[in-house]
C-alpha positions in Angstrom: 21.4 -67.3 -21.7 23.4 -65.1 -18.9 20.8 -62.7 -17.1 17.8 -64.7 -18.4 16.0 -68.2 -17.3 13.5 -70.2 -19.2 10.3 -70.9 -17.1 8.8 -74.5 -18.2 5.3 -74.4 -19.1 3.1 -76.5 -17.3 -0.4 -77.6 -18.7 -3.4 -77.5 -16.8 -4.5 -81.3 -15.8 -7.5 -82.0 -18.3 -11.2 -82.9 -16.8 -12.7 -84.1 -19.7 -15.3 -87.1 -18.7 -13.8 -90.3 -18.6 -10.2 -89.2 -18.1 -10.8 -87.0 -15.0 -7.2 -86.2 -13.0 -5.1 -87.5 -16.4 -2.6 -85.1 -17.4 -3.5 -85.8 -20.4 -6.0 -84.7 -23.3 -8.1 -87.5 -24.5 -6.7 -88.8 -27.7 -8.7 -87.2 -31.1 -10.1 -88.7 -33.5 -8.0 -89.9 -36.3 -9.6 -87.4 -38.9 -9.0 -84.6 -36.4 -5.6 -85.5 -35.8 -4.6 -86.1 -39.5 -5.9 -82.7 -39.9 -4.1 -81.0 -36.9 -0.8 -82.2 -38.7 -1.7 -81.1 -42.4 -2.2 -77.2 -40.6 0.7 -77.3 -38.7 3.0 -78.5 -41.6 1.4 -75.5 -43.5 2.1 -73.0 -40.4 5.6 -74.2 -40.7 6.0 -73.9 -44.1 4.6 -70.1 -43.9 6.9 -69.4 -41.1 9.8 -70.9 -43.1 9.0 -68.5 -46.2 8.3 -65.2 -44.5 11.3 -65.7 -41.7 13.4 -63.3 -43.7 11.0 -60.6 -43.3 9.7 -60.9 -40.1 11.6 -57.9 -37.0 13.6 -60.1 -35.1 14.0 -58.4 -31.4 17.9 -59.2 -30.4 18.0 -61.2 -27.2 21.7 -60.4 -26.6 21.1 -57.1 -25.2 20.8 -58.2 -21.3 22.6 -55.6 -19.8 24.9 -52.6 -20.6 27.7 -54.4 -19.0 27.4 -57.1 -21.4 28.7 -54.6 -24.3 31.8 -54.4 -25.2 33.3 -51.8 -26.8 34.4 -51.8 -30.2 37.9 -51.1 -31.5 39.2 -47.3 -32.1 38.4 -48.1 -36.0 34.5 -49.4 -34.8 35.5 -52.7 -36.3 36.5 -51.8 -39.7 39.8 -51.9 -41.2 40.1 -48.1 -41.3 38.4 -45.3 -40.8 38.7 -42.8 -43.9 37.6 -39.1 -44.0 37.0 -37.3 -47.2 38.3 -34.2 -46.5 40.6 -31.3 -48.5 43.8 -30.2 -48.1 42.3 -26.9 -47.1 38.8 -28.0 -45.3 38.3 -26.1 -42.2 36.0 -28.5 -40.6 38.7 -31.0 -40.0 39.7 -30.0 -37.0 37.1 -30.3 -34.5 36.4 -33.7 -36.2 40.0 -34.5 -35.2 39.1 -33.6 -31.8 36.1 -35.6 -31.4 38.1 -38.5 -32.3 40.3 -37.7 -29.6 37.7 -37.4 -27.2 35.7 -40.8 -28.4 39.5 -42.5 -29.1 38.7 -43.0 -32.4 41.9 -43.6 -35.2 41.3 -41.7 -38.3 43.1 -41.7 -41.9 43.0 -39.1 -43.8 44.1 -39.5 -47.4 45.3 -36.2 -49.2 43.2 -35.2 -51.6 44.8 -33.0 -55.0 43.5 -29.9 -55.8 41.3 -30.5 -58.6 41.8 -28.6 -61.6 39.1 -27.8 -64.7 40.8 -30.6 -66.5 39.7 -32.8 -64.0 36.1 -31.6 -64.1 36.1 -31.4 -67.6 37.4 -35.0 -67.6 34.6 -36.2 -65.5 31.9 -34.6 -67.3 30.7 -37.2 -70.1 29.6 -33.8 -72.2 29.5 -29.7 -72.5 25.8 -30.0 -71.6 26.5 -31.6 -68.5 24.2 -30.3 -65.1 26.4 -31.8 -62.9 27.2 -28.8 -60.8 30.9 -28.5 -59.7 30.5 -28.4 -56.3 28.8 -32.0 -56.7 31.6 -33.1 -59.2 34.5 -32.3 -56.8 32.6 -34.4 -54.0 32.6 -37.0 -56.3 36.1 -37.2 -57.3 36.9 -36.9 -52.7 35.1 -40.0 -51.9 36.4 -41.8 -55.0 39.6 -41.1 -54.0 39.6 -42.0 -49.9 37.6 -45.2 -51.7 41.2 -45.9 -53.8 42.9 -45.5 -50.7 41.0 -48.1 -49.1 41.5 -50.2 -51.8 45.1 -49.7 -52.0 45.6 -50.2 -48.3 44.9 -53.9 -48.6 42.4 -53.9 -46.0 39.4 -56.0 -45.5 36.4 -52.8 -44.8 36.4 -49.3 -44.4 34.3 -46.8 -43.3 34.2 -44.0 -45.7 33.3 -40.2 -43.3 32.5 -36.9 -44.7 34.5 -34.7 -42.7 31.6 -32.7 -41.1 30.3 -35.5 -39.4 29.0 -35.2 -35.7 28.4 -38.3 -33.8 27.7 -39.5 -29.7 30.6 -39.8 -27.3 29.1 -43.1 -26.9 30.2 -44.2 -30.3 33.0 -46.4 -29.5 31.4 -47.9 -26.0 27.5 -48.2 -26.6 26.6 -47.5 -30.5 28.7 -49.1 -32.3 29.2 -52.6 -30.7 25.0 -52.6 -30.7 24.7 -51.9 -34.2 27.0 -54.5 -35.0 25.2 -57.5 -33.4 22.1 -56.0 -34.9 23.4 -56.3 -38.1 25.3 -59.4 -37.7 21.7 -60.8 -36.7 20.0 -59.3 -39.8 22.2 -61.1 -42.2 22.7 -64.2 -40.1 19.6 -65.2 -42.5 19.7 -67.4 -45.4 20.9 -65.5 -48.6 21.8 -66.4 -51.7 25.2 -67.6 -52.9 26.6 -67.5 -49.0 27.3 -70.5 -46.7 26.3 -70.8 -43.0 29.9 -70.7 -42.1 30.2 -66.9 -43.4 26.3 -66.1 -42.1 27.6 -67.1 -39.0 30.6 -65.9 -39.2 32.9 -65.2 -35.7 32.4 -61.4 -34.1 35.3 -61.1 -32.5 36.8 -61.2 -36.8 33.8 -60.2 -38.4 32.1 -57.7 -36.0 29.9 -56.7 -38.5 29.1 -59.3 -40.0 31.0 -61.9 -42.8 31.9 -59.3 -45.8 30.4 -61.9 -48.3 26.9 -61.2 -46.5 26.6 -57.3 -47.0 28.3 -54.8 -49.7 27.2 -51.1 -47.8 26.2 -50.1 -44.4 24.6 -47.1 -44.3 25.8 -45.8 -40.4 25.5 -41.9 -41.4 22.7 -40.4 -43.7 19.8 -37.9 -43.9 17.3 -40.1 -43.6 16.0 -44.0 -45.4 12.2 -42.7 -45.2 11.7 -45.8 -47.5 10.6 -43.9 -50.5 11.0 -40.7 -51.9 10.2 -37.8 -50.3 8.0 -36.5 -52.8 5.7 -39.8 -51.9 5.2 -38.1 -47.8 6.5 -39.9 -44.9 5.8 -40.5 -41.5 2.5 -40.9 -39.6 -0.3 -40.6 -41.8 1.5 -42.1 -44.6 3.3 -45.0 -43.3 2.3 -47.5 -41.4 3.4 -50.6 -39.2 2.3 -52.9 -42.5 5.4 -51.0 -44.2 7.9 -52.7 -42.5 6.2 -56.2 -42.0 7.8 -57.2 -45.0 11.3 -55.8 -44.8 14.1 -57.5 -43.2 14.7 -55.6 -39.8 15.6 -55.9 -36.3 14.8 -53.8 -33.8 17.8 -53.3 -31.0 17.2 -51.5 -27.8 19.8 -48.6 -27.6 20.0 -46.5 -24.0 21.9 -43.7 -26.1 18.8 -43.1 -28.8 17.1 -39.5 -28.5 13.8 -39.5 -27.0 11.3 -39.9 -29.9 10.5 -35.4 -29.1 14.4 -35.1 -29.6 14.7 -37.0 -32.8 14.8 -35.4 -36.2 11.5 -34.7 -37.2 11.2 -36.7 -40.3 12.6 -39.7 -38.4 10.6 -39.5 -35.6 7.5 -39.3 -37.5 8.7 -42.5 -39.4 9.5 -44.1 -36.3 5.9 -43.5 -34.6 4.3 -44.7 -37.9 5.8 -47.8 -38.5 5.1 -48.3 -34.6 9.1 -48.9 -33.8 9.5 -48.4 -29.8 10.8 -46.3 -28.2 14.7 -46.0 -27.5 15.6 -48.5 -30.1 18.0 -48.2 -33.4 16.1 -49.5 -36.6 18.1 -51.7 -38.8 16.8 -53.0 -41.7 17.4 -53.7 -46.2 17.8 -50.4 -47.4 14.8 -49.0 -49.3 15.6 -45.2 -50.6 19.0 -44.1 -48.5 19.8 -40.4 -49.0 23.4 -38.9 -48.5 26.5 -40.5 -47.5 27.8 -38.7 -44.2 29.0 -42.5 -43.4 29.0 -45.6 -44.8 30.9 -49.1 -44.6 32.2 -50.6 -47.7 34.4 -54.3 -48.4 36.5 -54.7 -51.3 34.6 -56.3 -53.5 31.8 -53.3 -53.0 34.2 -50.5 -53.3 35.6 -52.1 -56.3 32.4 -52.2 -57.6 31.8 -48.5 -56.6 35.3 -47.2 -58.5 34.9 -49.3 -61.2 31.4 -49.4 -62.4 28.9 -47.9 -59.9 30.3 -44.7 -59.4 33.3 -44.3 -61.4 35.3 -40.7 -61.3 33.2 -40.1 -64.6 29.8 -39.2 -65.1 27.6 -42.4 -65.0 25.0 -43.4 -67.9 21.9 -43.5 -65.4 19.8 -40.8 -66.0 18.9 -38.1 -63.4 21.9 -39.3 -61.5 23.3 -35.6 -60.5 25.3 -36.5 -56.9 27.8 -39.3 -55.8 24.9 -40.3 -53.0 22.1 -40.7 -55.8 24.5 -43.0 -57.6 24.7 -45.4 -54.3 20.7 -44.9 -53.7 20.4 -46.5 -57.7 22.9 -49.1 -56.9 21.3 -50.1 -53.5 17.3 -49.9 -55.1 18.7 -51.8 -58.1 19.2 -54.6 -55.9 15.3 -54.7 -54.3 14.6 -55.8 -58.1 14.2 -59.3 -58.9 17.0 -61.6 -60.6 17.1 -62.7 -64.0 17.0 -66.5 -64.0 18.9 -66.9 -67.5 15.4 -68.8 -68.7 14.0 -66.4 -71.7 10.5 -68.1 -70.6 10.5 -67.1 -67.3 12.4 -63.7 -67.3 9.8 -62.5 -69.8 7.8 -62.3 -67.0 9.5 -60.2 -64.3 8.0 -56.9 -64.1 10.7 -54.9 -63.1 14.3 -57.1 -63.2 17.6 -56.2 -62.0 19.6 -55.4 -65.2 22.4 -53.4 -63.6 25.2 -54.1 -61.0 23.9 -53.6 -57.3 24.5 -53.7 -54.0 23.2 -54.8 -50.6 22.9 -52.2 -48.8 21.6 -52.0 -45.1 20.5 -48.8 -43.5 20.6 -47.9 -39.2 17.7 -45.5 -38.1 18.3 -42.8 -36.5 21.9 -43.2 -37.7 24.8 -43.1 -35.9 26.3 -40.4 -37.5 24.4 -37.0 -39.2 26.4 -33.5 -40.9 27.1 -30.9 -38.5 24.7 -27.4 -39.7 26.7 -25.1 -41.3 28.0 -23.9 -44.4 28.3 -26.4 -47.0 31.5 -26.9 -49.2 29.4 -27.9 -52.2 26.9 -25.4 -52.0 29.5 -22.1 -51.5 31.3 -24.3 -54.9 27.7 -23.7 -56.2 26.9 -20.2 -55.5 30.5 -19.2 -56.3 29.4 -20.2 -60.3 26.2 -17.8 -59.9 24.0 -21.6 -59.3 20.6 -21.0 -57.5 21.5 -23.3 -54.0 18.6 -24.3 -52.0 18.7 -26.6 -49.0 17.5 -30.0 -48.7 14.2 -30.5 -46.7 15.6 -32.6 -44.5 18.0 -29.5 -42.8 14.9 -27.4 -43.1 13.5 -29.6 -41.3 15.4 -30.1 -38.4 17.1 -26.8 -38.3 15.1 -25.2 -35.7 15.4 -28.3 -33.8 19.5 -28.2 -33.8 19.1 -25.3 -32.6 17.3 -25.4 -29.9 19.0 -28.7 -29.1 22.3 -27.7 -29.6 22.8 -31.0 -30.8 22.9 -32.2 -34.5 20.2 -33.9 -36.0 19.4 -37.3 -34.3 22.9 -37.4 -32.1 22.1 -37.2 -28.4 25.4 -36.0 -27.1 27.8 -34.4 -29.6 30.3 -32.1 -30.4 28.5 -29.4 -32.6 27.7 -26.9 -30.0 31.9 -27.0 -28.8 31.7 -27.9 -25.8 32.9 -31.0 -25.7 35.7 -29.8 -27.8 39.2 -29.4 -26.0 41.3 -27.2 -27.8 41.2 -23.0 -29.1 40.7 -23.4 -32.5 42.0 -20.2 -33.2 45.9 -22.0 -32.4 46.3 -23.2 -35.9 48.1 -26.2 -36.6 51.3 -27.1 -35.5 53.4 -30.0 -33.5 52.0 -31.5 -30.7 54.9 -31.1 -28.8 57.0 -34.5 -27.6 55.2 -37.1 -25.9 51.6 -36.7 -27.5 49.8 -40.0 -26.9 46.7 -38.8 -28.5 44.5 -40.5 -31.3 45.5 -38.1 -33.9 44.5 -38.4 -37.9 47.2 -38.9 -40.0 48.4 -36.2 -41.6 47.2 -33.9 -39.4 48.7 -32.8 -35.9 47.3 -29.7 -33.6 49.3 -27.2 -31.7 48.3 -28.4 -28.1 49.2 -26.1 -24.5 49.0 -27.6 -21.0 44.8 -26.4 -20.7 44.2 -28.1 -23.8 45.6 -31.6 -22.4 44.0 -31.0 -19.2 40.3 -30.5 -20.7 41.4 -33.6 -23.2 42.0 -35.8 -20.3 39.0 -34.7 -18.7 36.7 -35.7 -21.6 37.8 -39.4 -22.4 37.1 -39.6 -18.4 33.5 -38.5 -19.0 33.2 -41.0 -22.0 35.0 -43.7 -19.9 31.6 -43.4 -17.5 29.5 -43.1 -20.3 28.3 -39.6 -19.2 27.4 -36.7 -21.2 29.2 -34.1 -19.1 28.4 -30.8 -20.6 26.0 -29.6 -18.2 29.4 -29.8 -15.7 31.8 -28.6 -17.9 30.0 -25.4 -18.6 29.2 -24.8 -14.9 33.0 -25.1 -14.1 33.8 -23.0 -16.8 31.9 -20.4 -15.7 32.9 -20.9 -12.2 36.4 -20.3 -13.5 35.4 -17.1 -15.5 34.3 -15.3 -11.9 37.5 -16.7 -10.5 39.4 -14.8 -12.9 37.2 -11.8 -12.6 37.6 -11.4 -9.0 
């Protein structure tokens, strides 16, 4: 392998009496040997049943110059952000794709009327709030437009995402051969020729091997909250028997940096430092980001998480729905023999999916105010915020950073352009990444500090140190 070479082991010369100087052991006894074979056939046979759950540690991560990056979609056929007509929080995500070079869509979304609410609700009695309904219907829609695109995998955003301006040249192409790795096992119904599919077309793996990769969450703690997490609670034993691998990643918040529910998680389950956890899914909560193919976002529109309120009880938000489908799938098979499925304890009964899940994620919400919760409060609903921003909020701050994202864009100032401008045309010639749908009023300062950003994440530098320095060498300039 480039950047590594195999040392051959050399045995010791035996000195056993009557063979003194061979290089070789004296032959056992025929028992003895007879029984040396019978415990290594059962060592193999072990090794052969538990392969699937044992961390694999990639050995493809040499050097950083052996990454390449990944395409200005990360590898997927599109990249699609849920996002309203009206959202204000489009725009600086716009910009950080500008920055990173990242190619967005952005399907319009209708303004939703009662009827459509009404129409989703399956009664009067519904508690469903509205906020959570019109979330629903967004990411069913951009999942339509994936769908109607004809394209092979998307990767469905929210459109207050954050993320590291290492995305495109450190993250993403990581990730990928950590997941193509983690599914590269045997599974069922799939042939070797899709398991081992070809990177350079399947970067993330065959779509026949995977149905959901969870790149952008609030956390897989690997049960529910309520249950505690972290040290004291788990333990290394926890992920023993979970598919995983364990990739070393350069761009990973120290472990003091990380969220602190994830870092806790981390340090239990004894996952070393600067490396990005990927393993099954076990209890995924929110979907800031995740990869779908067709036949899972099919699934999703049609039966999983239709635009109508499902059967499954206690399902009250679009991400709950995916959590269900995802656990569903950790449930064991019905073999179609009455005999033996009387016996499962807890079968699969429902569709599912096979969901994988990246910790710390790649992508995590930006704090602020939150769409569905100002939906909430506006209908006289008692909001309260989810532990996990609780959480971390103090750290975010004091960061300046979102949750679990090393070098972002929440604090602005890697952004590139006066918000205050408003949108409007370009002007002729813009060469920009820009999301469909949506252009940005841009003046000769704004290019400048554009073009000085994709230089900073061309070297793979986190620049803001520098670029408040000079911007407050240029406020005395002005002064004076």
């Amino acid at each position: 392998m480039h950047g590594m070479h195999s040392i051959p082991m050399i045995k010791k010369p035996s000195h056993h009496s009557g063979v003194a100087g061979s290089m070789f052991a004296p032959r056992p006894p025929r028992t003895s040997r007879s029984l040396l074979q019978i415990l290594a056939a059962f060592a193999c046979l072990l090794f052969l049943y538990y392969r699937n759950w044992l961390p694999i540690l990639p050995s493809f991560y040499t050097s950083s110059s052996d990454i390449r990056p990944a395409n200005a979609t990360l590898g997927f056929g599109a990249l699609v952000v849920v996002s309203g007509a009206d959202s204000p929080r489009l725009d600086r995500l716009i910009q950080a794709a500008n920055v990173t070079g990242l190619e967005l869509q952005v399907p319009p979304q209708p303004k939703w009327t009662d009827q459509d609410v009404i129409n989703f609700r399956s009664s009067s009695e519904s508690n469903i709030g509205l906020g959570s309904v019109l979330a629903w219907l967004g990411h069913n829609k951009a999942i339509q437009w994936f769908l109607d695109s004809g394209l092979e995998t998307a990767l469905i955003l929210e459109d207050d995402i954050d993320f590291d301006v290492n995305i495109r040249t450190k993250q993403a192409p990581i990730t990928q051969a950590a997941i193509r790795e983690l599914i590269s096992r045997p599974q069922p119904n799939t042939s070797s020729t899709h398991r081992y599919a070809s990177p350079k077309k399947y970067p993330w793996g065959h779509t026949t091997a995977w149905d959901l990769l969870y790149l952008g969450h609030c956390g897989d703690y690997l049960n529910s909250l309520e249950d505690g997490l972290g040290v004291g609670h788990h333990h290394p034993s926890n992920l023993t028997m979970i598919p995983n691998v364990q990739a070393p990643d350069s761009t990973v918040p120290k472990r003091f940096d990380l969220h602190p529910f994830t870092a806790s998680l981390l340090s239990a389950l004894d996952v070393p430092e600067g490396s990005r956890l990927v393993h099954e899914s076990r209890w995924p909560l929110c979907t800031f980001g995740y990869a779908l193919t067709r036949a899972s976002a099919s699934l999703l529109v049609s039966t999983l998480a239709p635009p109508r309120e499902p059967s499954w009880e206690g399902t009250r938000a679009y991400d709950v729905a995916i959590l269900k489908a995802c656990r569903e799938n950790l449930k064991q098979p019905l073999t179609g023999n009455p005999d033996i499925d009387a016996t499962i304890e807890n079968p699969r009964t429902n569709p599912s999916l096979r969901c994988v899940s990246v910790q710390p994620e790649l992508f995590h919400h930006m704090e602020g105010s939150s769409l569905i919760a100002s939906v909430e409060e506006a209908q006289g609903a008692e909001v309260f915020r989810p532990p996990v921003d609780v959480a971390g909020w103090e750290q975010v701050w004091w960061r300046r950073e979102s949750a679990n994202i090393n070098c972002g864009f929440w604090d602005g100032e890697l952004l590139f352009r006066d918000e205050k401008k408003g949108d409007a045309g370009p002007g002729e010639g813009f060469q920009g990444t820009i999301a469909q749908g949506r252009e940005m009023a841009m003046d000769d300062g704004d290019w400048k500090r554009l073009a000085d950003r994709r230089k900073d994440v061309a070297k793979g530098r986190c620049a803001k140190k520098r670029i408040m320095e000079a911007e407050e060498a240029q406020k005395k300039k002005v002064k004076q």
